[in-house]
KESEBA-262586 format. One record per residue: residue in three letters; x, y, z of N, C-alpha, C in turn. Coordinates in Angstrom, 3 decimals. Layout:
! residues N
R,ala,X,Y,Z,X,Y,Z,X,Y,Z
...
END
This chain:
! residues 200
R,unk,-6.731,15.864,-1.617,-6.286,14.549,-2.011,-5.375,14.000,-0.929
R,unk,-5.858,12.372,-0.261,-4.983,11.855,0.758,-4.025,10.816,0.231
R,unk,-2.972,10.923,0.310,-2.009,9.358,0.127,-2.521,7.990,1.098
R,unk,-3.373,7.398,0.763,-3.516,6.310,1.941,-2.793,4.665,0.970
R,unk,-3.219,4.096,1.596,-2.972,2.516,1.331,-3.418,1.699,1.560
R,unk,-3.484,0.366,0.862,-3.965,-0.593,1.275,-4.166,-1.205,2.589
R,unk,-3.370,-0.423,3.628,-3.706,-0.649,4.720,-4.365,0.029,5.388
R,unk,-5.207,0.785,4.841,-5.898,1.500,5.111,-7.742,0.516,5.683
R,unk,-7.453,-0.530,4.741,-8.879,-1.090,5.014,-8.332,-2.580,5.766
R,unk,-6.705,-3.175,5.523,-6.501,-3.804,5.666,-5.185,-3.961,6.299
R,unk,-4.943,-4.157,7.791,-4.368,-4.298,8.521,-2.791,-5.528,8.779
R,unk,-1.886,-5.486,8.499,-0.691,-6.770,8.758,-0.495,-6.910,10.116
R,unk,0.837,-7.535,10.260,1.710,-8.096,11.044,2.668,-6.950,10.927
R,unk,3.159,-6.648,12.180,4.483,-5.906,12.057,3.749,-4.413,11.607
R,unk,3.362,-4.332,11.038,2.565,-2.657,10.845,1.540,-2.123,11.752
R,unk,1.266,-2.455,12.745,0.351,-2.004,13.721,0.097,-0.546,14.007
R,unk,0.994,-0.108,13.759,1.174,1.868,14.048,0.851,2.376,12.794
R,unk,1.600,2.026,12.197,0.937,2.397,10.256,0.191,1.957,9.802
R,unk,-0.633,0.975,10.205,-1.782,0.439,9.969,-2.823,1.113,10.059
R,unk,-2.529,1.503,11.458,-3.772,2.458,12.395,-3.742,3.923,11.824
R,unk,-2.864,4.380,11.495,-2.480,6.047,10.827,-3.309,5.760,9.787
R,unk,-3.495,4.746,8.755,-3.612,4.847,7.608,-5.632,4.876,7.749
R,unk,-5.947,3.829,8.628,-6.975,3.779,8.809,-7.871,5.236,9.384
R,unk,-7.131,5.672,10.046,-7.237,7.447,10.541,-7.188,8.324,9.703
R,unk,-6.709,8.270,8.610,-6.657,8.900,7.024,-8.094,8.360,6.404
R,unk,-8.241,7.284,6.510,-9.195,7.257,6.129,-10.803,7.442,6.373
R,unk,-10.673,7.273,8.034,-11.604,7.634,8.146,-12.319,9.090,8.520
R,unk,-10.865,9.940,8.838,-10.741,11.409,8.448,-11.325,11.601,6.950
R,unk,-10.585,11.452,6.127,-11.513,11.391,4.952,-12.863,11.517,4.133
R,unk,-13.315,10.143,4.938,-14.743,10.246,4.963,-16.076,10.463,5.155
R,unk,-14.806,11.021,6.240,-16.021,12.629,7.666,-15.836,13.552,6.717
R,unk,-14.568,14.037,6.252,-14.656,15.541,5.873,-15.742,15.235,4.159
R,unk,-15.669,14.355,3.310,-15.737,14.387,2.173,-17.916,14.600,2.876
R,unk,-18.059,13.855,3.571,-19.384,13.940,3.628,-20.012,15.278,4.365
R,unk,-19.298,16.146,5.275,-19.236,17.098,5.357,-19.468,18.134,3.940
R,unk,-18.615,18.040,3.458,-18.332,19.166,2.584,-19.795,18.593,1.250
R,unk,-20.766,17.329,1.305,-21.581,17.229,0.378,-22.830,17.736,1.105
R,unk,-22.390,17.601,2.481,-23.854,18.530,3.035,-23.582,20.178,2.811
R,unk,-22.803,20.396,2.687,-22.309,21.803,2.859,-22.863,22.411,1.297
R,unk,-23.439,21.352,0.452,-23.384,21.639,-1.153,-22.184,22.603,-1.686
R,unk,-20.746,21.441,-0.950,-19.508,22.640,-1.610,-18.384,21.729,-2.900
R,unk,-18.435,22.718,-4.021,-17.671,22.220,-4.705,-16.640,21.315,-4.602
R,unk,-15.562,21.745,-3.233,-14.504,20.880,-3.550,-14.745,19.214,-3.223
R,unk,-13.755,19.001,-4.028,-13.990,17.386,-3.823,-12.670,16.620,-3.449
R,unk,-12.854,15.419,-2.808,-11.850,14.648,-1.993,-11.093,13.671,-2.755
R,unk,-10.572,12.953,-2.611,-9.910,11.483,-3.152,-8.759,11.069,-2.424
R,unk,-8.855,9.908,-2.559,-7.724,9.046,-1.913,-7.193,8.417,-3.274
R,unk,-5.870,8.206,-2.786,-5.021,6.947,-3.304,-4.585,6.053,-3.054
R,unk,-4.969,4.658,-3.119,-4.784,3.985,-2.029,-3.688,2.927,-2.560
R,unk,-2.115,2.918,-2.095,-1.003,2.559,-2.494,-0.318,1.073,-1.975
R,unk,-0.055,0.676,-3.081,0.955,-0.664,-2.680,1.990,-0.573,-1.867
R,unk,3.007,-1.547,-2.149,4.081,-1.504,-1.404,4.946,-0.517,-2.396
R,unk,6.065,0.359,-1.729,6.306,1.645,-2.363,8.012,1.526,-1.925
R,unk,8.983,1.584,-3.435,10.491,1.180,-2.463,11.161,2.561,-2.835
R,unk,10.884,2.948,-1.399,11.281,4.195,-0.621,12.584,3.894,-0.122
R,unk,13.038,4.756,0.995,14.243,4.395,1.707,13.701,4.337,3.247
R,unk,12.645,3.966,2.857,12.070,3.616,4.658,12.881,2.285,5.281
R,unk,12.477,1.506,4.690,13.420,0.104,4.746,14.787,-0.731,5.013
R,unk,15.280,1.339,4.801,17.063,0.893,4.817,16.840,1.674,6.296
R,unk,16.892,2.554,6.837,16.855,3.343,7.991,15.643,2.961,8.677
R,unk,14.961,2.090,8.775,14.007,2.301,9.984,14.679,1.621,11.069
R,unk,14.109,1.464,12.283,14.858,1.065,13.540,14.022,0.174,13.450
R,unk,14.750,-0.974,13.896,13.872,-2.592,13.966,14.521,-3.851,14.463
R,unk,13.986,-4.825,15.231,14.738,-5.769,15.664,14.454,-6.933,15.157
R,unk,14.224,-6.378,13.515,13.645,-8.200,13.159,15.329,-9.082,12.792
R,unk,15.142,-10.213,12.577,16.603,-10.543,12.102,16.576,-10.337,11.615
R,unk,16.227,-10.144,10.242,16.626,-9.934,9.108,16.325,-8.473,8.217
R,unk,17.051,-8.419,7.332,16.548,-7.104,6.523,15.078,-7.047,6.131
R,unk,14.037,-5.656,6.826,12.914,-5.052,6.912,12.483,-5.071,5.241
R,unk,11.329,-5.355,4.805,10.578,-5.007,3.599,9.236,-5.004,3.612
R,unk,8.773,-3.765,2.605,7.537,-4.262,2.845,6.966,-5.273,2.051
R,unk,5.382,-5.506,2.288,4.745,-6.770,1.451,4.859,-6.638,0.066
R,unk,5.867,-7.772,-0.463,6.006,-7.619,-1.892,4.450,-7.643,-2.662
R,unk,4.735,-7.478,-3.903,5.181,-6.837,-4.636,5.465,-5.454,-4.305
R,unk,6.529,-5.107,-4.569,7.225,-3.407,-4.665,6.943,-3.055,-5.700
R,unk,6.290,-1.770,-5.676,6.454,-0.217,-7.061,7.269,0.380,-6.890
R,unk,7.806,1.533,-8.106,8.820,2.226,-8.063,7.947,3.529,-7.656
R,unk,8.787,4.495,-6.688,7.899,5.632,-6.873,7.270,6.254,-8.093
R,unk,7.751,6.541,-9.308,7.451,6.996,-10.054,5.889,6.619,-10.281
R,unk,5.405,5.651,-9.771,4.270,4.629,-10.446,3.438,5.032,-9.468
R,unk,3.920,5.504,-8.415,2.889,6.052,-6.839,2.661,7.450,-7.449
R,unk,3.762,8.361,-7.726,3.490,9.480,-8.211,2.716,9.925,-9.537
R,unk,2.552,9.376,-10.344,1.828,9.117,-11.495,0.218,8.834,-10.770
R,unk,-0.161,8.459,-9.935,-1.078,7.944,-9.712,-1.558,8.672,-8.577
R,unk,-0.609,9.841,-7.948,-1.362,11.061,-7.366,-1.250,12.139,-7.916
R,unk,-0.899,12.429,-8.948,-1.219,13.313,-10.196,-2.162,13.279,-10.526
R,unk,-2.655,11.904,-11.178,-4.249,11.594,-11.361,-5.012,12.286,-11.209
R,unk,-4.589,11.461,-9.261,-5.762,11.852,-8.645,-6.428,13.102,-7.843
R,unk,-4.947,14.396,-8.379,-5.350,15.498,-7.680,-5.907,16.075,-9.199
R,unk,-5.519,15.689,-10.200,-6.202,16.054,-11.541,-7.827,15.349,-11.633
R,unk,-8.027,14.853,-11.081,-9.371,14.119,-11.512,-10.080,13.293,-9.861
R,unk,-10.202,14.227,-8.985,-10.885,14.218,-7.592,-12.191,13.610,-7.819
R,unk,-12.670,13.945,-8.843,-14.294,13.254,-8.907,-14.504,11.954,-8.458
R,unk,-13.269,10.822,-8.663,-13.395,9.334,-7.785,-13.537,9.668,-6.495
R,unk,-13.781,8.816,-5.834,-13.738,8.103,-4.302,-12.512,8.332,-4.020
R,unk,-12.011,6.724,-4.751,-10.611,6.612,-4.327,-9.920,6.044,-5.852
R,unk,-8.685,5.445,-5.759,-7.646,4.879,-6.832,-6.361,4.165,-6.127
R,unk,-7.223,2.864,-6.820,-5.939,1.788,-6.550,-4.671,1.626,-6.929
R,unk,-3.482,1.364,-6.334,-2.503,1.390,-7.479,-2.008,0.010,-6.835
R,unk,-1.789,-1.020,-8.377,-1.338,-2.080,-8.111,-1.937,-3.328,-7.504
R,unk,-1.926,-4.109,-8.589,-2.595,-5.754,-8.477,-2.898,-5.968,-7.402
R,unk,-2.013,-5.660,-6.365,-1.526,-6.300,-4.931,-2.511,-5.366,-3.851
R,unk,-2.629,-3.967,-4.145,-3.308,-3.183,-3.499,-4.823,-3.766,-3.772
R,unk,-5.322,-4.185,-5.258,-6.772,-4.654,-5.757,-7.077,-6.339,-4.712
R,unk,-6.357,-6.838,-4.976,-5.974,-8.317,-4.287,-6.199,-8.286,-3.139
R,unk,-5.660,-7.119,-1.972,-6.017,-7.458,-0.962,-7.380,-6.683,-0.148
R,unk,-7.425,-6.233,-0.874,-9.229,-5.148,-1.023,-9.918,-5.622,-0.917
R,unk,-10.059,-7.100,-2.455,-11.188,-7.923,-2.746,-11.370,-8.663,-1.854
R,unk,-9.977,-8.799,-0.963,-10.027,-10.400,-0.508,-10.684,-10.035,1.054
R,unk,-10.500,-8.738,1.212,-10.459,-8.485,2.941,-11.828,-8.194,2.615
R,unk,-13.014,-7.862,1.699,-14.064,-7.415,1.619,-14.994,-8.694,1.695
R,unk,-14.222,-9.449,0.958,-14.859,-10.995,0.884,-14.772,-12.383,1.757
R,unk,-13.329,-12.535,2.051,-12.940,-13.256,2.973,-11.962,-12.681,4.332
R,unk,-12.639,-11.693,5.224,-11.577,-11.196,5.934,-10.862,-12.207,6.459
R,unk,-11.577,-13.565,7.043,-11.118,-14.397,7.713,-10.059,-14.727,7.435
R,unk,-10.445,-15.563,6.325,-9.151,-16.115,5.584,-7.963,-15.528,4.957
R,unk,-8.243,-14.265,5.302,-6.845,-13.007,5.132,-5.897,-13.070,6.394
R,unk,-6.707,-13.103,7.321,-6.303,-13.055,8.529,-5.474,-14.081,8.948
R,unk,-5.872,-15.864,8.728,-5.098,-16.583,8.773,-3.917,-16.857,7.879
R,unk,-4.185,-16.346,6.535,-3.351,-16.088,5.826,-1.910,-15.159,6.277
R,unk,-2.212,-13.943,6.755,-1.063,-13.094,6.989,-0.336,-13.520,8.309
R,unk,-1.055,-14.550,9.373,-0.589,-14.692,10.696,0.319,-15.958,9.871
R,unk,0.070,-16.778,8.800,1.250,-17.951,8.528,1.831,-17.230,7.582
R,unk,2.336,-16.156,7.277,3.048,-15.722,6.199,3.727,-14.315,6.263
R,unk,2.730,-13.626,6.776,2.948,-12.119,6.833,4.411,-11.394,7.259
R,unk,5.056,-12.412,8.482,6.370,-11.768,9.144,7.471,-12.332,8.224
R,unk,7.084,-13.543,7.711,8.234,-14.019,6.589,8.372,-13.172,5.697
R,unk,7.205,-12.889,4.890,7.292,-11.789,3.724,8.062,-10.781,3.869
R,unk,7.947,-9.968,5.109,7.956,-8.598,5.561,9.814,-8.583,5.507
R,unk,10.748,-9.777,5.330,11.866,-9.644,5.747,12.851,-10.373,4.390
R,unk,14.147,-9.973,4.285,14.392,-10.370,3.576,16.238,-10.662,3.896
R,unk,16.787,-11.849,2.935,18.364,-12.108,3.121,19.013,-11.327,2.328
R,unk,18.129,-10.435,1.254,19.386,-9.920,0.311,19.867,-8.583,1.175
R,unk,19.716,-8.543,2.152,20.971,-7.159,2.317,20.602,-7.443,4.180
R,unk,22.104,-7.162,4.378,22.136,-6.922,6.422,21.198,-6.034,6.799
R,unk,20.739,-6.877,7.727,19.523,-5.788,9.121,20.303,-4.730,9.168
R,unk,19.426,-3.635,9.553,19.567,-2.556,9.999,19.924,-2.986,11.043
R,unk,20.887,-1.514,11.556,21.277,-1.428,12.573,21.393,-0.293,13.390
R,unk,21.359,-0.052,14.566,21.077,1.861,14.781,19.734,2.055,15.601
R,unk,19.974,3.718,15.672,18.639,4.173,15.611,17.593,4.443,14.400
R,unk,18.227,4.018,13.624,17.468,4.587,12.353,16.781,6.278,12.459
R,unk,15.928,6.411,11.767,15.100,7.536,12.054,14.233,7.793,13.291
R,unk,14.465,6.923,13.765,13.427,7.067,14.955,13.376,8.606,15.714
R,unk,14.301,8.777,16.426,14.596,9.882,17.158,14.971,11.253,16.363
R,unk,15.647,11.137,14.722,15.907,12.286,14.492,15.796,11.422,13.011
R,unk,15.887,12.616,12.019,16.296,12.221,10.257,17.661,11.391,10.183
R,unk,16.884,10.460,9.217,18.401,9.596,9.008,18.834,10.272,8.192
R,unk,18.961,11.317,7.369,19.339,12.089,5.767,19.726,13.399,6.651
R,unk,19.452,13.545,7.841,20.025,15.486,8.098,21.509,16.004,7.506
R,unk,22.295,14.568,7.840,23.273,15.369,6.715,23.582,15.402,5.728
R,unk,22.861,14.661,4.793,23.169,14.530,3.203,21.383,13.666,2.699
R,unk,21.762,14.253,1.566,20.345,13.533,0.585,20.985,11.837,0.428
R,unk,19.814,10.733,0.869,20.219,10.130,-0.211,19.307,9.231,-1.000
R,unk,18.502,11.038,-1.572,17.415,10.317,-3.035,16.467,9.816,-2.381
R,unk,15.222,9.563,-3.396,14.216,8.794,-3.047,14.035,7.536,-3.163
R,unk,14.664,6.720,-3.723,14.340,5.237,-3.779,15.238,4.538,-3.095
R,unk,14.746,3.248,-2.662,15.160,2.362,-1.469,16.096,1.414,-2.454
R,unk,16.073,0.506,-1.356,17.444,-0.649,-1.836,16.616,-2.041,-2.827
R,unk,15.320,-1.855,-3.714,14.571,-2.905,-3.938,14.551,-2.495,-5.329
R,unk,15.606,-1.611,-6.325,15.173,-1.004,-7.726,15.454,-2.116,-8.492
R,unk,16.243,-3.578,-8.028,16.411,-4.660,-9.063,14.928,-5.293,-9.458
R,unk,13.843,-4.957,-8.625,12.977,-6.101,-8.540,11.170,-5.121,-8.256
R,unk,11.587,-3.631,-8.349,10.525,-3.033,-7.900,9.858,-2.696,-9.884
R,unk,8.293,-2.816,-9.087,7.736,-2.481,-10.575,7.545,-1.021,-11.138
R,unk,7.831,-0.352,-12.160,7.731,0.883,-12.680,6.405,1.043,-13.250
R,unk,5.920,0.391,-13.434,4.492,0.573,-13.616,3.198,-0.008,-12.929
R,unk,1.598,0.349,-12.870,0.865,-0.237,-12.323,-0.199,0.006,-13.536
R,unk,-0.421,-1.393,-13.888,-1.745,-1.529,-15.054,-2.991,-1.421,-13.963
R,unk,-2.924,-1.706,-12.780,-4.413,-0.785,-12.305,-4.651,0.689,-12.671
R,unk,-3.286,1.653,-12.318,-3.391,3.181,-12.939,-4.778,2.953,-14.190
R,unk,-4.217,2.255,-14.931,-5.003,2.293,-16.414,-6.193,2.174,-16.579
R,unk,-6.256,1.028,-15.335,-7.215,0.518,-15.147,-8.637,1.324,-14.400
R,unk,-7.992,2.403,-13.820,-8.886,3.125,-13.175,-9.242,3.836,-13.943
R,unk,-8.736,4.397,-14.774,-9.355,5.636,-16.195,-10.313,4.825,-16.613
R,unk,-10.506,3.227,-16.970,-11.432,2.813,-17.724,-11.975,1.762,-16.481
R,unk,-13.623,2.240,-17.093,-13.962,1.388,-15.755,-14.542,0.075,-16.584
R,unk,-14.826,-0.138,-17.798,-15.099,-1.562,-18.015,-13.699,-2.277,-17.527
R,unk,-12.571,-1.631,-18.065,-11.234,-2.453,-17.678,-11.207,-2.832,-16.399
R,unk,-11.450,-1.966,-15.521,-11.134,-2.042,-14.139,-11.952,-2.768,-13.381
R,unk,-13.524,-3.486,-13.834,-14.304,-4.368,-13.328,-13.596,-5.825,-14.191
R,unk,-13.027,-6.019,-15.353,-12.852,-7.019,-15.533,-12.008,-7.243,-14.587
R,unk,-10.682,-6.227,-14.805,-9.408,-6.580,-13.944,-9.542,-6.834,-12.200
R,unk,-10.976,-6.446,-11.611,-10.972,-6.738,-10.822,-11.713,-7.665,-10.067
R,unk,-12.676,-8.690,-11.060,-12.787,-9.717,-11.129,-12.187,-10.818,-11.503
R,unk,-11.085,-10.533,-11.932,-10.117,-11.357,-12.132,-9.327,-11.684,-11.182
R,unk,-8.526,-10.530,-10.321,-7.574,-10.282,-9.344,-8.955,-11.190,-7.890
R,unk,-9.863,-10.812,-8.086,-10.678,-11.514,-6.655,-10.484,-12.746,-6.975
R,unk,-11.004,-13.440,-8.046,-11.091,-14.693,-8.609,-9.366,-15.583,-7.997
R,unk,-8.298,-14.566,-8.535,-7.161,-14.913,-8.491,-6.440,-15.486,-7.395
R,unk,-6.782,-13.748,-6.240,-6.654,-13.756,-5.190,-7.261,-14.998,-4.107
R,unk,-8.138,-14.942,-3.914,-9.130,-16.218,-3.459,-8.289,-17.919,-3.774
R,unk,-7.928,-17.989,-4.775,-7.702,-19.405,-5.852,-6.159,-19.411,-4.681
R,unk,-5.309,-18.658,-4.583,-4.060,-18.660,-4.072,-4.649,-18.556,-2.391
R,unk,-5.639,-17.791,-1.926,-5.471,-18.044,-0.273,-5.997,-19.260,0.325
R,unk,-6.526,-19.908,-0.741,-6.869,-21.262,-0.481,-5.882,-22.335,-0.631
R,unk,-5.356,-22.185,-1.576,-4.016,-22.958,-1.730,-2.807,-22.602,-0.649
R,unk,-2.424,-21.569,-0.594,-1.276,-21.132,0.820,-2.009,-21.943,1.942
R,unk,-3.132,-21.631,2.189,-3.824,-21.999,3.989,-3.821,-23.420,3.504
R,unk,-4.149,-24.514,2.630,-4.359,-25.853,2.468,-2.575,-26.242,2.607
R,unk,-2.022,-25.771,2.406,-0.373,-26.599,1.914,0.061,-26.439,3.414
END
């Protein structure tokens, strides 16, 4: 079972290095999983493919944007990432598993309209990515060594006022009538809003 993400199929602004890792996960992945069906061998693969996740990456990374680093909202709480690779090391028989509206949203949209994703994230993407509620980093961050070597501090980032604890895709993936409505909905949705952002 791999942790990947939505950027795995779908690439930002400002993520260029993690973009590319994620895409390398994946397509590692899909060598070994087809491997191992010629091989006629039991084990089986899965991905999870994850939203935005409020970690403490955000507070310690090294960066020269002005403003305080985030990733593309909507934020999950870990708990809601971890729940959802439990799953999926319990129940490998999928492909893969989405977690979160936002992860489905930009799937549909990059499958359907890459274009218009593309112009979409070049007028929006670096705004999103940043935020006024708390001072830029400053430092080396983690870059060169652990920002935590001398003390823990926990797993969740500076976004718990506003990050979601749950993902009704999770649910959504156990049931797959649910998960074709919900994800004809989210394309439908998705689409209706990248037309409206690129027109305004």
């Amino acid at each position: 079972m791999q942790v990947g993400s939505a950027l795995a199929y779908r690439g930002v602004p400002l993520q260029s290095a993690y973009s590319g890792a994620k895409h390398a996960i994946q397509g590692f992945i899909e060598s070994v999983r087809c491997e191992l069906l010629h091989e006629k061998s039991g084990v089986r693969v899965t991905m999870v493919q994850m939203p935005a996740v409020n970690t403490p990456q955000f507070t310690w990374l090294r960066t020269h944007l002005p403003r305080h680093a985030q990733s593309v909202p909507p934020i999950y709480q870990l708990e809601a990432a971890a729940r959802a690779v439990l799953r999926a090391a319990d129940h490998p028989q999928r492909r893969e598993y989405w977690v979160g509206a936002s992860t489905v949203a930009t799937l549909l949209a990059n499958s359907v309209v890459p274009g218009l994703l593309d112009r979409y994230l070049a007028r929006g993407g670096f705004e999103a990515q940043q935020t006024d509620a708390f001072p830029p980093t400053t430092g080396h961050g983690n870059l060169f060594e652990p920002a935590d070597e001398k003390g823990d501090y926990g797993t969740h980032g500076v976004f718990d006022d506003r990050a979601h604890a749950s993902s009704p895709q999770l649910w959504a993936s156990r049931h797959y009538v649910g998960q074709a409505v919900a994800a004809a909905g989210f394309a439908g949705a998705g689409y209706a809003v990248l037309r409206r952002c690129l027109r305004s």
